[in-house]
ZADO-1210 file (C-alpha; in nm, 4 decimals, padded with zeros to 6 digits):
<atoms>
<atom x="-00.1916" y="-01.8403" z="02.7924" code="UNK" pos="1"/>
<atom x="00.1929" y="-01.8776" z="02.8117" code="UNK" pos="2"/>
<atom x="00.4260" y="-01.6443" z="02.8732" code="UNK" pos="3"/>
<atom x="00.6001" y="-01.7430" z="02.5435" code="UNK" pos="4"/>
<atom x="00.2313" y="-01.7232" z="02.3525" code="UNK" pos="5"/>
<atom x="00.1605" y="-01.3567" z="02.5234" code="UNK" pos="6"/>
<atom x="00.5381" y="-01.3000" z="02.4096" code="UNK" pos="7"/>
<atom x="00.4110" y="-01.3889" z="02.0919" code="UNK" pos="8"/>
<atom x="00.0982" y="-01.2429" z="02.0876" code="UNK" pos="9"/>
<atom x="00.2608" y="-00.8949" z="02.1549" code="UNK" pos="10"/>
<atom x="00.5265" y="-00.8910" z="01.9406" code="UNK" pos="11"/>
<atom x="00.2394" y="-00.9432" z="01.6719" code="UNK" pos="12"/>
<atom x="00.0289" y="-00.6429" z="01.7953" code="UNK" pos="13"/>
<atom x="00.3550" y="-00.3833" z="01.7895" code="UNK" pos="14"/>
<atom x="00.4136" y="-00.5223" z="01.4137" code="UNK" pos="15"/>
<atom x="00.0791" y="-00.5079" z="01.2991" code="UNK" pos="16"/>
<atom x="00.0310" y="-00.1680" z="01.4629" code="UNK" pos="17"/>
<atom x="00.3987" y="-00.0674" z="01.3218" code="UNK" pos="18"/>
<atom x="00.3185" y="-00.2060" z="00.9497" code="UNK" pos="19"/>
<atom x="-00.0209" y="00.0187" z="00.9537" code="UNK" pos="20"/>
<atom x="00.1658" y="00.3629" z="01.0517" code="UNK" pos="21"/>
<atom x="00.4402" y="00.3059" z="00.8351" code="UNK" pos="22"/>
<atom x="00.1800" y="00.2655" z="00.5319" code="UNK" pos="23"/>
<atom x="-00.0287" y="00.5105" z="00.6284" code="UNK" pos="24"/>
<atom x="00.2599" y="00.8249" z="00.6619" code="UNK" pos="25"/>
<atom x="00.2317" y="00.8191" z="01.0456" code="UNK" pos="26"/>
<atom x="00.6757" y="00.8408" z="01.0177" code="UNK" pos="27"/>
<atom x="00.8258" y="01.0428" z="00.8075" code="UNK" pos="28"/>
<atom x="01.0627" y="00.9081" z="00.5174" code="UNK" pos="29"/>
<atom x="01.3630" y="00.7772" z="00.6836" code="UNK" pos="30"/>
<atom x="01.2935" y="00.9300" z="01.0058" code="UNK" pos="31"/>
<atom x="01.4623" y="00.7274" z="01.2715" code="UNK" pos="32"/>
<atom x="01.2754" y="00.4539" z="01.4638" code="UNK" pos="33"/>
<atom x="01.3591" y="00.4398" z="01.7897" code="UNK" pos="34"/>
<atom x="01.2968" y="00.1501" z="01.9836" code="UNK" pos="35"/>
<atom x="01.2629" y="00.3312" z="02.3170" code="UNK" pos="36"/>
<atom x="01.0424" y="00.5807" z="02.2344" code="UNK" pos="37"/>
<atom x="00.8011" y="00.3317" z="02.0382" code="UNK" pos="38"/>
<atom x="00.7954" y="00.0686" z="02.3123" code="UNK" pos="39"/>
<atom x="00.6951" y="00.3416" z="02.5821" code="UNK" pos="40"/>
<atom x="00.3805" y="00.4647" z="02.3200" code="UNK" pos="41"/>
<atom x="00.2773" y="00.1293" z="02.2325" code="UNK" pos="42"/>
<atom x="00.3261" y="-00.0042" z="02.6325" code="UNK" pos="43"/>
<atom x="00.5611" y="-00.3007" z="02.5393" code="UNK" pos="44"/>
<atom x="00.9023" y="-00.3892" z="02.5788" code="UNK" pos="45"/>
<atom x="01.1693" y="-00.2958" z="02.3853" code="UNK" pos="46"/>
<atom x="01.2523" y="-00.6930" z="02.2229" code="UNK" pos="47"/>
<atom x="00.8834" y="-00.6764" z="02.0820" code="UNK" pos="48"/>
<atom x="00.9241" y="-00.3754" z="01.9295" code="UNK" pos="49"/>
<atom x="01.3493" y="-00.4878" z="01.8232" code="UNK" pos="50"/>
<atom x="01.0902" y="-00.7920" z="01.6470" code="UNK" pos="51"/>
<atom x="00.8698" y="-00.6481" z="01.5176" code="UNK" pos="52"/>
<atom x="01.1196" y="-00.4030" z="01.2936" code="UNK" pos="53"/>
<atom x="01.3270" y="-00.6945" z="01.2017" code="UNK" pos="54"/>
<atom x="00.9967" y="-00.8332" z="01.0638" code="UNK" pos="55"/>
<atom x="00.9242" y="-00.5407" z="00.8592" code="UNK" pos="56"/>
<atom x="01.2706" y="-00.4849" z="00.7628" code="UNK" pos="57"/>
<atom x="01.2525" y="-00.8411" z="00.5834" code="UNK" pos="58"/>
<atom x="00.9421" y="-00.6944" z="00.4412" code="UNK" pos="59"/>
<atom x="01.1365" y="-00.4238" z="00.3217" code="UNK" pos="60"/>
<atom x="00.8520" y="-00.2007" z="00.4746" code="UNK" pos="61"/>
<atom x="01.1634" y="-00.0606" z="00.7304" code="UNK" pos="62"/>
<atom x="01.5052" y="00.0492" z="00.6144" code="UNK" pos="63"/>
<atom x="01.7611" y="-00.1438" z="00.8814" code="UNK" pos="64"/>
<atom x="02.1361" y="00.0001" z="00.9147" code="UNK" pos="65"/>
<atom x="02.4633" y="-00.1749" z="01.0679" code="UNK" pos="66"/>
<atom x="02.4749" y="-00.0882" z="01.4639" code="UNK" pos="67"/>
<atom x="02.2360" y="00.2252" z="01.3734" code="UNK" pos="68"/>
<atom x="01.9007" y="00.1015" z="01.3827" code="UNK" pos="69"/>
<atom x="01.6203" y="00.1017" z="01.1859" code="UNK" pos="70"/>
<atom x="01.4581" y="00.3721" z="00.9518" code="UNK" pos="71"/>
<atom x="01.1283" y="00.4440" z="00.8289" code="UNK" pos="72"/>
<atom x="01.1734" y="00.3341" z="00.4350" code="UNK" pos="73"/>
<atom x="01.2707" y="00.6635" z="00.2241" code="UNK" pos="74"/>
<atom x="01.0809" y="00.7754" z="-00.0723" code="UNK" pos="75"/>
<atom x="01.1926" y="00.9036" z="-00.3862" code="UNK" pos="76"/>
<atom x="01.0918" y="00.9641" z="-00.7544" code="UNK" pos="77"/>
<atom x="01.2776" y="00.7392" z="-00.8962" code="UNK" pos="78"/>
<atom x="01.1619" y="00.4785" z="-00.6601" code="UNK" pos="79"/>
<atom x="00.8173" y="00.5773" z="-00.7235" code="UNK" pos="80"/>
<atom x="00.8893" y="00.5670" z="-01.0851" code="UNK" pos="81"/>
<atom x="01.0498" y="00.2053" z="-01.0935" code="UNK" pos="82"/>
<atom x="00.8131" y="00.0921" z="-00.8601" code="UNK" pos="83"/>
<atom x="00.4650" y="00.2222" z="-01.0900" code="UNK" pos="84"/>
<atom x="00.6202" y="00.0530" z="-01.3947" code="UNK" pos="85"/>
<atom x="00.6867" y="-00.2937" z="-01.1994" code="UNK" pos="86"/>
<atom x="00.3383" y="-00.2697" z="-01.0845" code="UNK" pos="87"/>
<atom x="00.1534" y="-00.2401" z="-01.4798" code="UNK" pos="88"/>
<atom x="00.4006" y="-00.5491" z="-01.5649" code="UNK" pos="89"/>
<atom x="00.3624" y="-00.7458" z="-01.2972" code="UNK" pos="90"/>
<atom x="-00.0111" y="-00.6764" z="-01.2122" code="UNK" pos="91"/>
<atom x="-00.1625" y="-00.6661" z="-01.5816" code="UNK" pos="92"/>
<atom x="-00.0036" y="-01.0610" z="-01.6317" code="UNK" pos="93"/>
<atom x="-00.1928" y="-01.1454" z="-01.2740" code="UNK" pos="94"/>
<atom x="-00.4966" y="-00.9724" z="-01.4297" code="UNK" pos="95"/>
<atom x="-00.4677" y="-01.1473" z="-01.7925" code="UNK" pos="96"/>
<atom x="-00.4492" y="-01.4943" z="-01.6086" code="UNK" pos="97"/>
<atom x="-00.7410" y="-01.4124" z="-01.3744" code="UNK" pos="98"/>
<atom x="-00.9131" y="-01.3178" z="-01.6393" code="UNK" pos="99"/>
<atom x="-00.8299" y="-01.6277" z="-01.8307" code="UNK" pos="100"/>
<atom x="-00.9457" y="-01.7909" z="-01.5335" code="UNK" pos="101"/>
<atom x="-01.2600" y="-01.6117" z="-01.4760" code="UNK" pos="102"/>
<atom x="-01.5588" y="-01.7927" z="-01.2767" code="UNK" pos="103"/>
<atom x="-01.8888" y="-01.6248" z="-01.1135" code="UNK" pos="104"/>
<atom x="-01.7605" y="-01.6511" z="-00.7679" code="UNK" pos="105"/>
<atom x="-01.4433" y="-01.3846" z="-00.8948" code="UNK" pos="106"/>
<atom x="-01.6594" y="-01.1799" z="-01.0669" code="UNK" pos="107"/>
<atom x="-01.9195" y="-01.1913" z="-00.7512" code="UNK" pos="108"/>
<atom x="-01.6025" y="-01.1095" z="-00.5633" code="UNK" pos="109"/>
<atom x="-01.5160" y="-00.7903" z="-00.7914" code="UNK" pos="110"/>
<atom x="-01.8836" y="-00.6179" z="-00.7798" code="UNK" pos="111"/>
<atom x="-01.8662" y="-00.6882" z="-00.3820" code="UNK" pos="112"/>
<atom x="-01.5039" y="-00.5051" z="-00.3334" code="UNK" pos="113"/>
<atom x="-01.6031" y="-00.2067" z="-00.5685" code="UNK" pos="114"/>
<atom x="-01.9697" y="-00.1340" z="-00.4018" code="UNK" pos="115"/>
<atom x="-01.7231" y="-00.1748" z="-00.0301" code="UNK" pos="116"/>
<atom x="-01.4866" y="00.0838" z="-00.2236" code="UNK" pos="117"/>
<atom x="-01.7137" y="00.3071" z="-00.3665" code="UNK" pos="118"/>
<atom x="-01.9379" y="00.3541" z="-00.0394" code="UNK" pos="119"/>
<atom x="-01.6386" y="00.5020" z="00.1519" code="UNK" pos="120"/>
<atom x="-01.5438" y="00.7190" z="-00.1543" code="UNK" pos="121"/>
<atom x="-01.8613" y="00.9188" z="-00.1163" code="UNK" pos="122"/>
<atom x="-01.8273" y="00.9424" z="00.2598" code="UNK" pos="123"/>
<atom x="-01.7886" y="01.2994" z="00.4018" code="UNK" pos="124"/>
<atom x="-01.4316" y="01.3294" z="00.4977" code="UNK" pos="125"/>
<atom x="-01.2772" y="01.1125" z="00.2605" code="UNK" pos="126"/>
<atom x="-00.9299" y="01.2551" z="00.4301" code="UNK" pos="127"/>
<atom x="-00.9910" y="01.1602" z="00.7557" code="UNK" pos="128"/>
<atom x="-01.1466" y="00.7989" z="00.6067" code="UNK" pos="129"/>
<atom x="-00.8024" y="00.7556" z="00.4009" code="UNK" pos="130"/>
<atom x="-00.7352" y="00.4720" z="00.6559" code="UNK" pos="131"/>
<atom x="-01.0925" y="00.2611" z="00.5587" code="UNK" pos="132"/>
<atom x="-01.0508" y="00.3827" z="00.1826" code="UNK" pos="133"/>
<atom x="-00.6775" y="00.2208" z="00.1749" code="UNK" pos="134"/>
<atom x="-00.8310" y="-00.1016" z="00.3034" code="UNK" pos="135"/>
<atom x="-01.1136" y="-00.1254" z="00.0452" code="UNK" pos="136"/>
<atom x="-00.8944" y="-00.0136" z="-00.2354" code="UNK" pos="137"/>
<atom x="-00.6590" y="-00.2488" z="-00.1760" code="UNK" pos="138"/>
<atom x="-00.9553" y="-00.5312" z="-00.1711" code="UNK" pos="139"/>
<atom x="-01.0705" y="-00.4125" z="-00.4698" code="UNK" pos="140"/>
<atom x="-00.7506" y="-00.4767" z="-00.6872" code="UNK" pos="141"/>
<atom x="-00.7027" y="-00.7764" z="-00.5157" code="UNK" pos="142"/>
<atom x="-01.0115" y="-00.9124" z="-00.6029" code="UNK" pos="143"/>
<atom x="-00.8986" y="-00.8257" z="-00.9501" code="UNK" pos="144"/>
<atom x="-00.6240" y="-01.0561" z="-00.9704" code="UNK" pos="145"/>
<atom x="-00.7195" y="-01.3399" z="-00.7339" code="UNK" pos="146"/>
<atom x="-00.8034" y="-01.5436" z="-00.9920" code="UNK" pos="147"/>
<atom x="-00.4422" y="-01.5862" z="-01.1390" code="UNK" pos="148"/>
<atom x="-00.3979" y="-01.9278" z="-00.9832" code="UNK" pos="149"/>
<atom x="-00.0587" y="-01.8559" z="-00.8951" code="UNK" pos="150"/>
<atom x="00.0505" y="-01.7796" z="-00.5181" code="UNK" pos="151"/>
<atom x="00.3779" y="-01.6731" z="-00.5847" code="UNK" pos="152"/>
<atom x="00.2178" y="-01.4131" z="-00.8549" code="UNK" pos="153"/>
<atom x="-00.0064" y="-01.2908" z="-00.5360" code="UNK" pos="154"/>
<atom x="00.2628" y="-01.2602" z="-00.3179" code="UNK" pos="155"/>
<atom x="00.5025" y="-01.0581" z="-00.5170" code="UNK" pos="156"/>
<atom x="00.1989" y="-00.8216" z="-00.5940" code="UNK" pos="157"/>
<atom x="00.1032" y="-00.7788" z="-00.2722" code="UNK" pos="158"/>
<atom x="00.4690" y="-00.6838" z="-00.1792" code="UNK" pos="159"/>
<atom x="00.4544" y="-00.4213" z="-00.4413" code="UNK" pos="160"/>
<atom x="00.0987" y="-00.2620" z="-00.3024" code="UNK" pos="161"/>
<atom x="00.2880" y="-00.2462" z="00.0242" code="UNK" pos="162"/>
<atom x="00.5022" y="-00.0405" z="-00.1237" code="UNK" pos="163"/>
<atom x="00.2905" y="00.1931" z="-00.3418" code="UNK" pos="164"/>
<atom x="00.0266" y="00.2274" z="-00.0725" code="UNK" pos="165"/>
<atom x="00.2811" y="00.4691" z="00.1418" code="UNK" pos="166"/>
<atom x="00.3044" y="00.6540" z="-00.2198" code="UNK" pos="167"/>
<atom x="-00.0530" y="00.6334" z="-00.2932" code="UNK" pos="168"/>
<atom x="-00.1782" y="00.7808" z="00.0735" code="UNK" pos="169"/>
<atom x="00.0324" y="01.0959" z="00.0327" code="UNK" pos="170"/>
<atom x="-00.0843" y="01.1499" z="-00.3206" code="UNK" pos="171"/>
<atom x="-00.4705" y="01.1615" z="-00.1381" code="UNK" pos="172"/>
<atom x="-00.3692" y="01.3777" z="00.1493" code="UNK" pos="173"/>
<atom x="-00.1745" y="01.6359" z="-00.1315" code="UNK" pos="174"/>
<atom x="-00.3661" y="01.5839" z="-00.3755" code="UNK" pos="175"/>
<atom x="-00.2995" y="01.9058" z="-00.6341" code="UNK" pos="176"/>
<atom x="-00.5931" y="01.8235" z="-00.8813" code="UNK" pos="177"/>
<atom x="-00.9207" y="01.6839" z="-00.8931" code="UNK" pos="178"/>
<atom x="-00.9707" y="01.3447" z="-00.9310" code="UNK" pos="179"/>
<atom x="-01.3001" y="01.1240" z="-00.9743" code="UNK" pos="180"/>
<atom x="-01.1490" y="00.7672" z="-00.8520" code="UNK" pos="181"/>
<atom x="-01.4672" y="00.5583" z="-00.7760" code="UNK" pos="182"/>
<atom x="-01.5295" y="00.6709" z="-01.2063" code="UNK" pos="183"/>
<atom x="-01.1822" y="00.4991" z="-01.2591" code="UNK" pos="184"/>
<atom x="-01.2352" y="00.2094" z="-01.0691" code="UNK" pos="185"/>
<atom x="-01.5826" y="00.1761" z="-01.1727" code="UNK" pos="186"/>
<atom x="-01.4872" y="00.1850" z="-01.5520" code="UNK" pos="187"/>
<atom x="-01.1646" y="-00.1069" z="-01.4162" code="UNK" pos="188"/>
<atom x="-01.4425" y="-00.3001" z="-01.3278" code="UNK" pos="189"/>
<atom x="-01.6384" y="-00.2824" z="-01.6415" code="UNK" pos="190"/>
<atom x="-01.3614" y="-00.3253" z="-01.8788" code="UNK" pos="191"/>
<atom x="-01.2245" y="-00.6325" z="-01.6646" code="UNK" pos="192"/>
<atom x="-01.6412" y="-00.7940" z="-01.6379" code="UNK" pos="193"/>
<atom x="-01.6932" y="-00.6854" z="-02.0238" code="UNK" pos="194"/>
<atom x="-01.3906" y="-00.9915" z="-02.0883" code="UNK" pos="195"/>
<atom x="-01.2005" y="-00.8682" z="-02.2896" code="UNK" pos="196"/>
<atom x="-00.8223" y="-00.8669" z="-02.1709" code="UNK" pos="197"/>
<atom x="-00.6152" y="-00.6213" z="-02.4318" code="UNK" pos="198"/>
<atom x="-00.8562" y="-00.3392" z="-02.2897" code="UNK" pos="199"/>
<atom x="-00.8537" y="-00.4882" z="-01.9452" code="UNK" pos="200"/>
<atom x="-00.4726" y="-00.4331" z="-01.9341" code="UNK" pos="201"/>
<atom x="-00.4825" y="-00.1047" z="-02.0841" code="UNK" pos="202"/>
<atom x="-00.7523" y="00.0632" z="-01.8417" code="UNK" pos="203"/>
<atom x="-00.5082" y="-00.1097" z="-01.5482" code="UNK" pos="204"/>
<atom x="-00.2206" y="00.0349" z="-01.6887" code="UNK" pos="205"/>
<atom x="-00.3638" y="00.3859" z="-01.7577" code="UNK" pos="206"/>
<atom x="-00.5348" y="00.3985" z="-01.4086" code="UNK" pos="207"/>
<atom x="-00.1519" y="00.3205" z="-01.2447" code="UNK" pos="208"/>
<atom x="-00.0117" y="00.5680" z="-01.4783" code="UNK" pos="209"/>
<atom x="-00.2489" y="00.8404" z="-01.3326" code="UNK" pos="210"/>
<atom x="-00.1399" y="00.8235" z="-00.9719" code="UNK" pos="211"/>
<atom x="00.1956" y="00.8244" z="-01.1121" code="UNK" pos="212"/>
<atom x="00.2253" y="01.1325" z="-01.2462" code="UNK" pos="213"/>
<atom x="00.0343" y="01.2981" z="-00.9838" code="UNK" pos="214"/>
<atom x="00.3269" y="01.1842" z="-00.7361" code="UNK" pos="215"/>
<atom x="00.5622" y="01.3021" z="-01.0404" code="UNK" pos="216"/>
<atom x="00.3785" y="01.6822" z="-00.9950" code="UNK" pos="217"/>
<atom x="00.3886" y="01.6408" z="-00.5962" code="UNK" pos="218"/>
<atom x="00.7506" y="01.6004" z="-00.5713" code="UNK" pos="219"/>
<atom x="00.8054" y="01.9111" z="-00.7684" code="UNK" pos="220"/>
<atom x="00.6528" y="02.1271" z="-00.5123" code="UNK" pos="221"/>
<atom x="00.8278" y="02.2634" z="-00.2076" code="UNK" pos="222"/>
<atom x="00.5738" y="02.2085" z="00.0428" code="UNK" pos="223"/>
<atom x="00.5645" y="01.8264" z="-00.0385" code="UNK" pos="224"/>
<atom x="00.9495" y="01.8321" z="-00.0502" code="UNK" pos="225"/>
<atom x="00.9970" y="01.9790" z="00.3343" code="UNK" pos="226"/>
<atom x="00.7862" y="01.6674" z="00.4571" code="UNK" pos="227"/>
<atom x="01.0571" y="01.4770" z="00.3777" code="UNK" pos="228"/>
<atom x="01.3252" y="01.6207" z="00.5453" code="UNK" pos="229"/>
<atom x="01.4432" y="01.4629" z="00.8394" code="UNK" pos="230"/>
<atom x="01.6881" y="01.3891" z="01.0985" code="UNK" pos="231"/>
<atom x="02.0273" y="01.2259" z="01.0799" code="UNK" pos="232"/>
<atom x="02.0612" y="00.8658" z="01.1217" code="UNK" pos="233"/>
<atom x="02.3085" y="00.8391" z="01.4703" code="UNK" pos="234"/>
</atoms>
């Protein structure tokens, strides 16, 4: 291999590894990414890691400021809140064309990504398993919508589950009331299987709406609050 490939090859392991701790709440909210510190944890060089952030900050995954750096991407309710809403538009006209578009290979594909989801929803430390559980949730309402026959459609969802799935993993690790998820998605699947779209929408909609106000009740309590104080940008 080349040294320009191995440059290459790094610089794609720092942002892949970077990308999965930023989604997963391994930085705080705006907590200051330091380019030092992660190159001598991840055992790279400082210009993979500078790359890698740029990456993500194009993303919009990594806040970047003038001649200060880069910052883990803040959260806030009203961010939350906007974000939710775009998510029911956006994602119920992805699932309305799918659905328009159905075929036995997407429906094959739906049963598959819930039975993946729902066998790491009964595993025994579902905390601890939040990593696997983000990956087969997010499979599962992809699956939903990769029917839409439009890439663009895809891609702008998939930017938005970026964002919501740093929201969506601190909901699970504070969660405040009980929850039965794999019933949700299970009753998702049925509604969206069953064909008929009006309900479809609505059982998408109310299923988003759920994990939006549990964030709403989080960020009313104090102990959720003080994880997202943080240092000063320099």
């Amino acid at each position: 291999m080349s040294d320009k490939d191995q440059k290459t090859t790094r610089a794609t392991m720092v942002y892949d590894r970077l990308r999965r701790e930023i989604l997963t709440g391994q930085f705080r909210p705006s907590e200051k990414l330091r380019i030092d510190a992660i190159a001598d944890s991840y055992g790279v060089g400082n210009n993979a890691v500078r790359e890698a952030l740029s990456r993500l900050a194009a993303e919009r995954l990594v806040d970047r400021h003038e001649r200060r750096g880069f910052t883990a991407p803040a959260m806030g309710i009203e961010d939350w809140q906007t974000l939710a809403r775009t998510r029911c538009l956006v994602e119920s006209l992805a699932l309305r064309e799918s659905m328009n578009n159905r075929t036995d290979a997407w429906e094959e594909r739906i049963v598959v990504a819930y039975h993946h989801l729902s066998k790491v929803g009964k595993a025994e430390k579902f905390r601890q398993n939040l990593p696997d559980w983000n990956k087969e949730h997010r499979n599962f309402h992809r699956a939903l919508i990769a029917n839409c026959g439009s890439h663009w459609l895809l891609e702008f969802c998939d930017q938005l589950a970026d964002q919501a799935e740093r929201y969506i993993y601190v909901s699970n690790i504070y969660r405040m009331s009980a929850r039965d998820g794999q019933a949700e998605h299970r009753a998702l699947m049925e509604v969206v299987l069953d064909g008929d779209i009006v309900q479809a929408e609505a059982a998408l909609v109310a299923h988003y709406s759920k994990t939006l106000i549990a964030l709403e009740e989080l960020f009313q309590t104090e102990e959720f609050l003080a994880t997202l104080v943080v240092e000063e940008v320099d």
